[in-house]
LOLUMVO-866578 format. One record per residue: residue number from 1; residue in one letter; z, x, y of N, C-alpha, C in turn. Coordinates in Angstrom, 3 decimals. Atoms other than C-alpha are relative to their C-alpha. Layout:
# residues N
{node NUM,A,{Z,X,Y},{Z,X,Y},{Z,X,Y}} ...
***
This chain:
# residues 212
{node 1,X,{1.303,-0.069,-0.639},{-204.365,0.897,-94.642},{-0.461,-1.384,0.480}} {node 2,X,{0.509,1.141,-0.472},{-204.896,-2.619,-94.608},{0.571,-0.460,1.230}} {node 3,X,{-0.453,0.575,-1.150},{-202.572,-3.519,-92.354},{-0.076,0.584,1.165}} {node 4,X,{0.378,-0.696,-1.242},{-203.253,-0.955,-90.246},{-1.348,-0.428,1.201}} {node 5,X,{1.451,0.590,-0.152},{-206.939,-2.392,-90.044},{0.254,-1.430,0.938}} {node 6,X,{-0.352,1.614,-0.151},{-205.243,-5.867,-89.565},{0.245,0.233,1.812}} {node 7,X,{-0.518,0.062,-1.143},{-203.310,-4.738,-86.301},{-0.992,0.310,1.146}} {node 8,X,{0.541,-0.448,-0.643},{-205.578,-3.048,-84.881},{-1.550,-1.150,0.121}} {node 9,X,{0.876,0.946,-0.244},{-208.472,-5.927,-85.144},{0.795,-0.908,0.540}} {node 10,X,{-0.674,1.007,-0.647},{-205.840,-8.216,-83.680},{-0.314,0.513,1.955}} {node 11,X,{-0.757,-0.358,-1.276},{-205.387,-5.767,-80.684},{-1.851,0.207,0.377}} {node 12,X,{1.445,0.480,-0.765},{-209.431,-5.915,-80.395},{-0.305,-1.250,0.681}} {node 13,X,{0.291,1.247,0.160},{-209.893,-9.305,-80.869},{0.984,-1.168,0.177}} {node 14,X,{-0.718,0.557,0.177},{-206.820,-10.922,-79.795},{-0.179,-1.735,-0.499}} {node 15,X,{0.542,1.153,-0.031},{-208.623,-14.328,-79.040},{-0.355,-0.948,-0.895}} {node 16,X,{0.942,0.110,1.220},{-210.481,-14.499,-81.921},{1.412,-0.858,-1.271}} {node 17,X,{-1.485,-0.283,0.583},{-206.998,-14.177,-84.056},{0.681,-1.425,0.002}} {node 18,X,{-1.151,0.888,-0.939},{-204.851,-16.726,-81.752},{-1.302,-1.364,-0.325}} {node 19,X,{0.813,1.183,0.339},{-207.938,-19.693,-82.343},{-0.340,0.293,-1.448}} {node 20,X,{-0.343,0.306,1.946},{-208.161,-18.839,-86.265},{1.295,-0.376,-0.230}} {node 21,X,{-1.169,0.895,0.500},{-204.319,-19.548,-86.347},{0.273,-1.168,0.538}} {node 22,X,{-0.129,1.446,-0.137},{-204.613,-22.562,-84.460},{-0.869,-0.550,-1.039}} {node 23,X,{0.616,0.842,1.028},{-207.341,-23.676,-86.879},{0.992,-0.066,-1.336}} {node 24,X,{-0.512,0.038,1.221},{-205.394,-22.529,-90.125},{1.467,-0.950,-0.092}} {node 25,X,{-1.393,0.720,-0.293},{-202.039,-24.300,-88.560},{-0.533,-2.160,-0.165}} {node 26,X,{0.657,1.320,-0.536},{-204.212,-27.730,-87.486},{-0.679,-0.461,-1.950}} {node 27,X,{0.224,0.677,1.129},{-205.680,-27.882,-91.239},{0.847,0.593,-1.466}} {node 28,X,{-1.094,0.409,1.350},{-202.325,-27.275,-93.015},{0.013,1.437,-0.491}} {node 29,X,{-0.418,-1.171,0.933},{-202.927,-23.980,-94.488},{1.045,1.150,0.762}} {node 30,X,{-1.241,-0.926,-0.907},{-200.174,-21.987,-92.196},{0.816,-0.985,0.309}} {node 31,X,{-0.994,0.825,-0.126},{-197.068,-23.788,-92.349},{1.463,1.127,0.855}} {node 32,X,{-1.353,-0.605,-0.219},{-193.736,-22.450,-90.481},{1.451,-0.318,-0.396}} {node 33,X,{-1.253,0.846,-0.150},{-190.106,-22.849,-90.825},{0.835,1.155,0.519}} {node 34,X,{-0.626,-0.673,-0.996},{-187.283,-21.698,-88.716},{2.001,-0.474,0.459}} {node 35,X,{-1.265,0.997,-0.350},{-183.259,-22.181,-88.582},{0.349,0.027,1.512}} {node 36,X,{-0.525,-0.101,-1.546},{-183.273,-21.278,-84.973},{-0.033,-2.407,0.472}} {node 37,X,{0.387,1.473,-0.970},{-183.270,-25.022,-83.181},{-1.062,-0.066,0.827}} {node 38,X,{0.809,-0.219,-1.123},{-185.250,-24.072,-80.484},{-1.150,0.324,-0.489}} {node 39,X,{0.987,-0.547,0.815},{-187.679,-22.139,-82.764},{-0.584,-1.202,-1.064}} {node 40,X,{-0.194,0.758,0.699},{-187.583,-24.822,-85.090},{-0.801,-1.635,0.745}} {node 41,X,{0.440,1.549,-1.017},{-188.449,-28.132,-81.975},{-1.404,0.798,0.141}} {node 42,X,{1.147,-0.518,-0.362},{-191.145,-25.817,-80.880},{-1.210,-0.372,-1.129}} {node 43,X,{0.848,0.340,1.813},{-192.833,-26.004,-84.846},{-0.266,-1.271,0.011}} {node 44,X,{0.538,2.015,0.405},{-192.574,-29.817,-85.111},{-0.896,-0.300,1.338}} {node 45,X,{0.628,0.754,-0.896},{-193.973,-30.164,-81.643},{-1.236,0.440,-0.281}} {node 46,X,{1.146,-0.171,0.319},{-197.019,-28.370,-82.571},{-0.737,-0.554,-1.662}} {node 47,X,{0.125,0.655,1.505},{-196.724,-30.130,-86.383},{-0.592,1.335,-0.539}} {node 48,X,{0.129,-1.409,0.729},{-196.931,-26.347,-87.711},{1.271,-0.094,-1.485}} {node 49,X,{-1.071,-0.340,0.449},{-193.395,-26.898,-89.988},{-0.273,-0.969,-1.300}} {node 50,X,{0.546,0.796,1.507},{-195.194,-29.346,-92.541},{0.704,-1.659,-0.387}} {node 51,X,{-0.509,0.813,0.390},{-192.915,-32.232,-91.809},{-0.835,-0.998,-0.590}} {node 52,X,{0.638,1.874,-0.238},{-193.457,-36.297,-92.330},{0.158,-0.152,0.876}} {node 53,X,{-0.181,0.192,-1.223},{-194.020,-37.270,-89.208},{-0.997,-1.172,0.294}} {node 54,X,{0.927,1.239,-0.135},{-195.773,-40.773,-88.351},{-0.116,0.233,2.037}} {node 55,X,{0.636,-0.213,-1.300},{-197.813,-40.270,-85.040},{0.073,-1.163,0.746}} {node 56,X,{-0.002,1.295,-0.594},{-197.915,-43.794,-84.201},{0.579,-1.311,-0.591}} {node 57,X,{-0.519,1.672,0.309},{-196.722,-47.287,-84.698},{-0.182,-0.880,-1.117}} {node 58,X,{1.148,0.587,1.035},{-199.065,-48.542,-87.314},{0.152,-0.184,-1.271}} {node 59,X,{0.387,-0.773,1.763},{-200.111,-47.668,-91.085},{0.685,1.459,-0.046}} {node 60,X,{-0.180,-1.311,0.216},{-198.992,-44.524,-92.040},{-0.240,0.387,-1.539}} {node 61,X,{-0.104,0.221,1.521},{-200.174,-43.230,-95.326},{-0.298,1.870,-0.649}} {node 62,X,{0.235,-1.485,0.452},{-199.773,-39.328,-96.789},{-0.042,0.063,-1.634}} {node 63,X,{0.039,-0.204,1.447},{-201.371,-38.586,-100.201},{0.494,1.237,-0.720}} {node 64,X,{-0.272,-1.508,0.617},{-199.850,-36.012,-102.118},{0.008,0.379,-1.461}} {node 65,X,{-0.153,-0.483,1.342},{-201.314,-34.265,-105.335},{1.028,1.166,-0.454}} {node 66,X,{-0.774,-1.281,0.975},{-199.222,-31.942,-108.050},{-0.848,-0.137,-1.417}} {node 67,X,{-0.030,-0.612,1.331},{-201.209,-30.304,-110.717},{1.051,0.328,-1.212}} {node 68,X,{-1.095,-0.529,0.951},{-198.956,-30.741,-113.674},{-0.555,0.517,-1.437}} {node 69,X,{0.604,-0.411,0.792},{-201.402,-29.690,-116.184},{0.050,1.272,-0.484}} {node 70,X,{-0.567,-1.466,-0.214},{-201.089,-26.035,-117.641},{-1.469,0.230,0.189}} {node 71,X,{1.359,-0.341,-0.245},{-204.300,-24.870,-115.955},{-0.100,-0.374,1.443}} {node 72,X,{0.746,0.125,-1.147},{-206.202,-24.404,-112.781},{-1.062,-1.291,0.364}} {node 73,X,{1.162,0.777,-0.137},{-208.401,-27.630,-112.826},{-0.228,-0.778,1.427}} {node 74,X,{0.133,0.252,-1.433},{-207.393,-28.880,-109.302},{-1.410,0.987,0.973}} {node 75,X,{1.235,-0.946,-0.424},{-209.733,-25.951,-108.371},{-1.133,-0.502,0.456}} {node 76,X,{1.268,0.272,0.181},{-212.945,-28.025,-109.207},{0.129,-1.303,0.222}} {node 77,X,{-0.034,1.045,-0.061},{-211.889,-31.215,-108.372},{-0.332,-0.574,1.441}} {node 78,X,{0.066,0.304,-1.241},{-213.425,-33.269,-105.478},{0.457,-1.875,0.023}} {node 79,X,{-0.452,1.508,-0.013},{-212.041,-36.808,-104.123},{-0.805,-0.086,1.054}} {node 80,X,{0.540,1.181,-0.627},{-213.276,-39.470,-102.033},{0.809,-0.844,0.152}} {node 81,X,{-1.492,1.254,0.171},{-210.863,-42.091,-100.834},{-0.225,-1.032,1.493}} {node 82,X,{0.671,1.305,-1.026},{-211.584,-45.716,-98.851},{0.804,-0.642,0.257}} {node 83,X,{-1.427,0.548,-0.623},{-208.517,-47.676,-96.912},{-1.103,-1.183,0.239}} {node 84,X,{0.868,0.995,-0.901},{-209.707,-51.166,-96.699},{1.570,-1.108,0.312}} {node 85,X,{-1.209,0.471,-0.696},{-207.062,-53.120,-94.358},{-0.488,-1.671,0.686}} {node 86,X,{0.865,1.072,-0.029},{-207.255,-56.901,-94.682},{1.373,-0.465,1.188}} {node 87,X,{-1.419,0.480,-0.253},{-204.374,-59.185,-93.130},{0.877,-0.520,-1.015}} {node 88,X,{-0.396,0.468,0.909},{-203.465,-60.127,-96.373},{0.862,1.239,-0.820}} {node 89,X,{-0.496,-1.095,0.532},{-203.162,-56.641,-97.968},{-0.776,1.142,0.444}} {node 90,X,{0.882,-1.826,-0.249},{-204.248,-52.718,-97.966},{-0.324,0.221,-0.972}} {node 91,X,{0.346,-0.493,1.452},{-206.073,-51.360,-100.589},{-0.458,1.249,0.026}} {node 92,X,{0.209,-1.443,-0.174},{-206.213,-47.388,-100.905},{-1.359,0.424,-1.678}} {node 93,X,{0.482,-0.770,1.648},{-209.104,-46.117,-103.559},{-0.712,1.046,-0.059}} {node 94,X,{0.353,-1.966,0.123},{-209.383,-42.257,-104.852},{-0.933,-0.267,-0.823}} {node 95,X,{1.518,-0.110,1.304},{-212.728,-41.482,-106.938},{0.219,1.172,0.137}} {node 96,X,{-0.790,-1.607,0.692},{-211.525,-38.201,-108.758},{-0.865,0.269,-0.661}} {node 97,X,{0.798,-0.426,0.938},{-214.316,-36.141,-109.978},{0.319,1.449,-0.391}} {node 98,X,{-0.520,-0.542,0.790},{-213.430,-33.754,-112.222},{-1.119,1.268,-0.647}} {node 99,X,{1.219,-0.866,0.049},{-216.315,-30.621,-112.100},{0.593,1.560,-1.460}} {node 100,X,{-0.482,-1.550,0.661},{-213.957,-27.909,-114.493},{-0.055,-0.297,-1.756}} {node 101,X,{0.161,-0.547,1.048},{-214.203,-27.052,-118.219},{1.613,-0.707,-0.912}} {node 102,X,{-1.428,0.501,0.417},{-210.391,-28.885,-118.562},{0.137,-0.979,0.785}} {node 103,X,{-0.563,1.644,-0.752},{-208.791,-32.266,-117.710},{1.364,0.462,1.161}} {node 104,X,{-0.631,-0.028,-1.458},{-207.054,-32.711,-114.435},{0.848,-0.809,-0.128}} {node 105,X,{-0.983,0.930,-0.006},{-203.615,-34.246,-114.683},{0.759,0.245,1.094}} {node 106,X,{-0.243,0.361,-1.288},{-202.697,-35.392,-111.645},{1.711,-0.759,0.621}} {node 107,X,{-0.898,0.525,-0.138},{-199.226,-36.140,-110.332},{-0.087,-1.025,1.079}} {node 108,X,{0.366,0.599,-1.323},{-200.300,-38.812,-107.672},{1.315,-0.702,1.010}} {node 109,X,{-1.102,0.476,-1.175},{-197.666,-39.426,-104.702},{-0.862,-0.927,1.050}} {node 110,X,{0.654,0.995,-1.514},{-198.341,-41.783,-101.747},{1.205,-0.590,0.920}} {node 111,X,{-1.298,0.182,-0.958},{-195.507,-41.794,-98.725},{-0.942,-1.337,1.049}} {node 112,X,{0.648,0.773,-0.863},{-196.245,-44.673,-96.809},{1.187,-1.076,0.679}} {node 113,X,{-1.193,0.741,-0.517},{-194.171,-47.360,-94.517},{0.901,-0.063,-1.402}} {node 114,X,{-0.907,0.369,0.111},{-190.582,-47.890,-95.727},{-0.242,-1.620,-0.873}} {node 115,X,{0.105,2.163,0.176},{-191.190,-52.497,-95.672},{-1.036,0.060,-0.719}} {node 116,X,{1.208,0.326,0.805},{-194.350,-51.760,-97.412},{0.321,-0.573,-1.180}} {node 117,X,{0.244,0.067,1.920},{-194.734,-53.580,-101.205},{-1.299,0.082,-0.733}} {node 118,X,{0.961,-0.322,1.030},{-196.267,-52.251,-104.026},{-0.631,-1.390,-0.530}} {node 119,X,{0.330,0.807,0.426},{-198.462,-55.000,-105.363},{-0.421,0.479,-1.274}} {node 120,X,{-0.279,0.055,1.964},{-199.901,-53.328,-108.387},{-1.009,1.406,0.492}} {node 121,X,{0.441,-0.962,0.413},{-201.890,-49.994,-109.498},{-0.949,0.067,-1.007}} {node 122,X,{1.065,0.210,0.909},{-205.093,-49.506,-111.436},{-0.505,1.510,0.036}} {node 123,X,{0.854,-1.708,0.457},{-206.679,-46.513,-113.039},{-1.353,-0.298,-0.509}} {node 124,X,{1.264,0.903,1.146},{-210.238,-47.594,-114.260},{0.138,-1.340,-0.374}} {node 125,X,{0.002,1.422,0.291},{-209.445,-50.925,-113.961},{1.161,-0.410,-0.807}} {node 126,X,{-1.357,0.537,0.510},{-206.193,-50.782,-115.790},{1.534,0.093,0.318}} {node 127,X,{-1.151,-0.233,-1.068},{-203.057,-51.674,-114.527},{1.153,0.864,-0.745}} {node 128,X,{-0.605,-0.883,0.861},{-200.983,-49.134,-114.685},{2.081,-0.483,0.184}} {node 129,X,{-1.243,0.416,0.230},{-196.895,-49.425,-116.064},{0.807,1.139,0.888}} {node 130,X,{-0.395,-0.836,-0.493},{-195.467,-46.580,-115.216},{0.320,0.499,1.122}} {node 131,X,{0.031,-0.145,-1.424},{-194.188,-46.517,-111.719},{0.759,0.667,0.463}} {node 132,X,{-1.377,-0.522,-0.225},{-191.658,-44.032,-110.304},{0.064,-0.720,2.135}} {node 133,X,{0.047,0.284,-1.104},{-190.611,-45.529,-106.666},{1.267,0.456,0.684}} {node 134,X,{-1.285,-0.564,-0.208},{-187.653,-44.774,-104.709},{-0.470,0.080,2.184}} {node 135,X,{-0.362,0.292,-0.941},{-187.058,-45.428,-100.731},{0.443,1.921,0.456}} {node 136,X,{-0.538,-1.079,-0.634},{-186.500,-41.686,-98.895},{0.059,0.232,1.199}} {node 137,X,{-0.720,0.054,-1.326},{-184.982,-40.738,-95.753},{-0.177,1.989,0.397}} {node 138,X,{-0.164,-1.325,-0.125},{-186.032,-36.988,-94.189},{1.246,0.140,0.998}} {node 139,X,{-1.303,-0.544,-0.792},{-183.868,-34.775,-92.079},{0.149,-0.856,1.473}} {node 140,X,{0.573,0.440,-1.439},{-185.169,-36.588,-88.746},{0.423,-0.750,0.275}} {node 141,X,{-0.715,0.834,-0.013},{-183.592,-39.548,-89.893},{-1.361,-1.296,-0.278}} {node 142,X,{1.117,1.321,-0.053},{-187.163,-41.668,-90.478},{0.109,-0.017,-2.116}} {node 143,X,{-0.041,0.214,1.527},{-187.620,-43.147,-93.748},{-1.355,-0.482,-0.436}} {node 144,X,{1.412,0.252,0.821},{-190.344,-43.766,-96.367},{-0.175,-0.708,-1.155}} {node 145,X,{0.042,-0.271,1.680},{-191.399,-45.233,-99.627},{-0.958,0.959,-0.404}} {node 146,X,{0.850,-0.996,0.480},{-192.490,-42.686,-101.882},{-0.359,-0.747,-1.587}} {node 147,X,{1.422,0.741,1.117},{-195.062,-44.185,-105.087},{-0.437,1.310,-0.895}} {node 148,X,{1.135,-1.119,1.035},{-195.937,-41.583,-108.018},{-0.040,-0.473,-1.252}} {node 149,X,{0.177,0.568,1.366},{-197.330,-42.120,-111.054},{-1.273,1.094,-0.685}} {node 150,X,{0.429,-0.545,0.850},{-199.473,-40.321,-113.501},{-1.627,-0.038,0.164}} {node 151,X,{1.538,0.625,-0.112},{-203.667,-39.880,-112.890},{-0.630,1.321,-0.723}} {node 152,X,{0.045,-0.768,0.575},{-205.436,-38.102,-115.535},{-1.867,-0.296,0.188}} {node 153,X,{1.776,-0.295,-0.060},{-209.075,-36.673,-115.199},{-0.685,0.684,-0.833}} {node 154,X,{0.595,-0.573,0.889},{-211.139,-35.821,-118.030},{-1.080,1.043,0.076}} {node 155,X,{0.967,-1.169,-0.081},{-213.348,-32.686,-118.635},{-1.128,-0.516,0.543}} {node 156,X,{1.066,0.690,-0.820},{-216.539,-33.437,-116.276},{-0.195,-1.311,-0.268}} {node 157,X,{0.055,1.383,0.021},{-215.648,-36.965,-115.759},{0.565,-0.306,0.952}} {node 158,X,{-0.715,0.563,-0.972},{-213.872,-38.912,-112.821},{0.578,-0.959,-0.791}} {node 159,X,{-1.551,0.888,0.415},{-210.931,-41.304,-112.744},{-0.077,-0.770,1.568}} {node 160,X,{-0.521,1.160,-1.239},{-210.749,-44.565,-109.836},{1.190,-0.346,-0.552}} {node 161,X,{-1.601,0.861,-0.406},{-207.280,-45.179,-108.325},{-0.031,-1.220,0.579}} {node 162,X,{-0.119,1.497,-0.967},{-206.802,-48.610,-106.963},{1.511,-0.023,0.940}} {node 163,X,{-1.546,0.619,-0.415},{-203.375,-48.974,-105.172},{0.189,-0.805,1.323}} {node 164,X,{0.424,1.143,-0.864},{-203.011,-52.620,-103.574},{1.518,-0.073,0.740}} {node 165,X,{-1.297,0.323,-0.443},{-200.083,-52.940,-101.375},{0.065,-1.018,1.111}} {node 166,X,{-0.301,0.888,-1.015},{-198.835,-55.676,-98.476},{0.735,0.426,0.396}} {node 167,X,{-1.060,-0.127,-1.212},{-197.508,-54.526,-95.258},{0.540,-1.419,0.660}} {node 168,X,{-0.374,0.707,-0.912},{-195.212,-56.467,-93.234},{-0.558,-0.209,1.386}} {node 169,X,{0.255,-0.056,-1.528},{-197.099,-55.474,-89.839},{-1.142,-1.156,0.021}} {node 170,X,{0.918,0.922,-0.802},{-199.318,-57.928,-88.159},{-0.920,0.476,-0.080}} {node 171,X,{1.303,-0.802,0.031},{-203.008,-57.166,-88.534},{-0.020,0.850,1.129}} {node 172,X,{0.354,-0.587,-1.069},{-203.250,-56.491,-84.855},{0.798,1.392,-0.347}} {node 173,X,{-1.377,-0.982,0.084},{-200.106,-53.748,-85.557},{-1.015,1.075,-1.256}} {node 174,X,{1.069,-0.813,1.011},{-202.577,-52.393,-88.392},{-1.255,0.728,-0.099}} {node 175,X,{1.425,-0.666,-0.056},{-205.261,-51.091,-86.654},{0.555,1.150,0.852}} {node 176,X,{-0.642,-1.791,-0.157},{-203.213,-48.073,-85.567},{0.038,0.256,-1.646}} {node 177,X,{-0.332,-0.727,1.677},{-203.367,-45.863,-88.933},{0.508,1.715,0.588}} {node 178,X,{0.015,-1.668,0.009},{-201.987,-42.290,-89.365},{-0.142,0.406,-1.272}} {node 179,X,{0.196,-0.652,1.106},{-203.141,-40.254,-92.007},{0.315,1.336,-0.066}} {node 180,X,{-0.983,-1.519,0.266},{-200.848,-37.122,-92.986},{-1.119,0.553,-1.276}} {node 181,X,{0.123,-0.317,0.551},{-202.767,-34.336,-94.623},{0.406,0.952,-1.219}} {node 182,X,{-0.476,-1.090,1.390},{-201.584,-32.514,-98.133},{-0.815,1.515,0.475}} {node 183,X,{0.416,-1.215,-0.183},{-201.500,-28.900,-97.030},{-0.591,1.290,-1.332}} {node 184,X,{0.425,-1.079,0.811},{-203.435,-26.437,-99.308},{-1.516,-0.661,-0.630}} {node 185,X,{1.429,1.105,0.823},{-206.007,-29.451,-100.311},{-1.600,0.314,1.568}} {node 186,X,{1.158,-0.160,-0.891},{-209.882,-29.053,-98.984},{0.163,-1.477,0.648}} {node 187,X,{0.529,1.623,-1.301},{-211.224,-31.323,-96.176},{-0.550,-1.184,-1.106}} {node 188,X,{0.319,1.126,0.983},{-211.514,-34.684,-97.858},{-1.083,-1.330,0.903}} {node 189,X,{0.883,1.255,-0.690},{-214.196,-37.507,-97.047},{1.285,-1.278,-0.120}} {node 190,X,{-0.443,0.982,-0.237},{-212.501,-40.603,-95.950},{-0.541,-1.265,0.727}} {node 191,X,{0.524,0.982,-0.448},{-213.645,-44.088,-95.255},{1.053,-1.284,0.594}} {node 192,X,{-0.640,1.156,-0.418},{-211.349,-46.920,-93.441},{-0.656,-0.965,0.617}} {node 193,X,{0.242,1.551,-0.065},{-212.197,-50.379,-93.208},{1.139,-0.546,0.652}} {node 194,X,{-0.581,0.681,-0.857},{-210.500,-52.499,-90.448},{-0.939,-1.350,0.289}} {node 195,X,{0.614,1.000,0.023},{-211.613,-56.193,-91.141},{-1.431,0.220,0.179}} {node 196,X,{1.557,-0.521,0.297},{-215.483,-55.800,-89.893},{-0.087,1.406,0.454}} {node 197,X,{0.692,-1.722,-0.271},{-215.076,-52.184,-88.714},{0.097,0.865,-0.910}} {node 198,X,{-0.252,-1.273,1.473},{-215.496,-49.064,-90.581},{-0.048,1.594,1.047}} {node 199,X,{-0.254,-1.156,-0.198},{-214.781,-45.708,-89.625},{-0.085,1.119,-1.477}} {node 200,X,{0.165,-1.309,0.984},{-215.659,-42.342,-91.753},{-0.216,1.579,0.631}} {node 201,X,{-0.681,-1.225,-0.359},{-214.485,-38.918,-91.483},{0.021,1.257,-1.146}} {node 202,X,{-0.793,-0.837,0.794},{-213.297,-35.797,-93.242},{1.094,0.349,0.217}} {node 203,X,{-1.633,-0.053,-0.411},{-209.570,-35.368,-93.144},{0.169,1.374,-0.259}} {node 204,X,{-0.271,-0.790,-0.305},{-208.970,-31.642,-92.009},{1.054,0.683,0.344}} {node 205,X,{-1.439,-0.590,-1.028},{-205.775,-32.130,-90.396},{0.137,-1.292,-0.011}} {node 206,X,{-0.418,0.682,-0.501},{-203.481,-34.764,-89.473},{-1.071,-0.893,0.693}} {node 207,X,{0.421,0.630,-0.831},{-205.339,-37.661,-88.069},{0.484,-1.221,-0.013}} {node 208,X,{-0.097,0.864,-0.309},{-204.675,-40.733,-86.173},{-1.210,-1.067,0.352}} {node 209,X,{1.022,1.093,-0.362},{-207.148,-43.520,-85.869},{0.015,-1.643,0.455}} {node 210,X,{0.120,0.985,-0.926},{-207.651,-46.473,-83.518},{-0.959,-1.252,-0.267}} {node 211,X,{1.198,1.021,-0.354},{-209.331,-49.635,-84.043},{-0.140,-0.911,1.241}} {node 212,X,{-0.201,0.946,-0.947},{-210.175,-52.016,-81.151},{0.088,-1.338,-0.397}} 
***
């Protein structure tokens, strides 16, 4: 019955339909995949297939949580997260608030340039040991470092990430950023800092941003 309902509101409303799956594709929650080739170029060109894919020249920086906790607490959890981009270094910081009845243990990833170095990691101000790192290479042939480590959020409490790193690029080369969004995660507030500029957003989808 349902689907019957389904087809038949499609074949009303085609329009309607065809601009909800561009929205649900554009903020991640409809992903494709496809062994055809052809079927397959088509997906990445519309960034429907979920790759890594760096849009531009610049920064590139994709956060990616894993609930490893036994429990739903991701559910209730809202972030906040501020890119401030000096010529010296980058400094990424999450404010993890933690609204559920259970602690939020957080597997925290961060894909970002390849030449990038880690400078150091802070949780509440303490630096943290524990670093898993490792250099990866997708099918495409582009490469990444990938950064995870452990971020734990207490029953209605928050948790600040710090993570300070130094790119190789040239400031000027640094005011291109791309920011890859974690598909299944709500729209997130975001703030970037580019020496005196600032830019703020909610990250919905994939975005690229420009400083002059």
């Amino acid at each position: 019955m349902f689907k019957f309902q389904f087809i038949e509101s499609m074949k009303k409303n085609p329009q309607k339909f065809i601009a909800l799956g561009q929205e649900l594709i554009k903020s991640k929650e409809l992903q494709f995949y496809s062994r055809n080739q052809e079927i397959a170029a088509i997906l990445d060109h519309w960034q429907a297939d979920g790759s890594m894919k760096n849009g531009q020249a610049g920064l590139y920086y994709f956060l990616v949580e894993s609930n490893v906790g036994i429990n739903k607490a991701n559910r209730l959890v809202n972030r906040q997260i501020t890119i401030n981009i000096k010529q010296e270094q980058e400094t990424i910081n999450i404010n993890f608030q933690n609204a559920n009845q259970y602690p939020y243990v957080n597997y925290q990833r961060l894909y970002t340039n390849a030449d990038t170095t880690l400078l150091n990691i802070k949780i509440n101000g303490q630096k943290v040991e524990e670093i898993d790192q490792r250099i990866m290479t997708t099918k495409n042939g582009q490469t990444w470092q990938e950064i995870g480590f452990l971020v734990p959020v207490l029953t209605n409490n928050s948790s600040n990430v710090e993570i300070n790193l130094a790119s190789k690029l040239s400031i000027d080369e640094k005011k291109e950023i791309f920011i890859q969004k974690q598909s299944g995660l709500q729209a997130t507030d975001y703030i970037i800092n580019y020496q005196d500029q600032s830019k703020s957003f909610k990250l919905s989808g994939d975005q690229s941003i420009n400083f002059n």
